[in-house]
N, C-alpha and C positions, 0 to 999 in steps of 0.2 A: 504494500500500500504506500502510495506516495501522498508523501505530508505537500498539503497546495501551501504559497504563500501567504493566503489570510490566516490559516490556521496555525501556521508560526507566526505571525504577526501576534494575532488572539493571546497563542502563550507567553510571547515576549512582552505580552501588554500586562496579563496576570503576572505575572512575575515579578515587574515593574511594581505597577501598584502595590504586592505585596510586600515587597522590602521596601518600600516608601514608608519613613521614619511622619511620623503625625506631624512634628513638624515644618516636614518639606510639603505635605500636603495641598496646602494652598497653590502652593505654587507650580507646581504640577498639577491639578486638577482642572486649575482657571489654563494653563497653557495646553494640557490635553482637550480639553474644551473647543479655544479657538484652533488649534489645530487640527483635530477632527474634524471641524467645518472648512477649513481650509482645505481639508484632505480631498473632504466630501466631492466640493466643486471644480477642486482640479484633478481629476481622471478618475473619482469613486475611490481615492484612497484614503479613506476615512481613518482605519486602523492606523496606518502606515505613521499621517497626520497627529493622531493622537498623542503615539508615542514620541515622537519627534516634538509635538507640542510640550509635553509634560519634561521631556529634558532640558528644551527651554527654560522654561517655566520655573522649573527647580536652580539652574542656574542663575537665571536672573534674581529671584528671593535670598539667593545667597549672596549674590554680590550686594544686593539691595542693602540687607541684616549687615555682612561685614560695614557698606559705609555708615549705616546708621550707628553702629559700635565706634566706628573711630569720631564720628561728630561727635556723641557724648563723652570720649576718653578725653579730646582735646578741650570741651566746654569745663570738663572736671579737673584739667591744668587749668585752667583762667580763673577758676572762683579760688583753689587752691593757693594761687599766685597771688591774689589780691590781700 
């Protein structure tokens, strides 16, 4: 039996989600979201999209979080400082 490529898609997408820590979640969800859609309308790759979204998604939330840490490390040198 040959595995088609939605059906490794499908598992690649379980698998995904299931080691997705809570809180990456967001950020993969809302990017598997729009990517899904984007998937959808460019050739029916909706799976494909998903998971290509949600690795987005989770990149971006991370970089996001890391700058949001160094603004407040720097604002807690300036009160520190005063």
């Amino acid at each position: 039996m040959k595995a088609s490529p939605i059906r490794i898609a499908l598992i690649a997408t379980t698998l995904a989600f299931a080691t997705a820590g809570t809180a990456n979640a967001a950020g993969c969800l809302k990017g598997a979201v729009v990517g899904g859609v984007a998937g959808h309308y460019a050739g029916h790759h909706a799976v494909v999209g998903a998971v290509g979204g949600c690795m987005v998604g989770r990149h971006l939330a991370k970089q996001h979080a890391q700058q949001q840490a160094q603004q407040q490390a720097a604002q807690r040198q300036v009160v520190q400082a005063q």
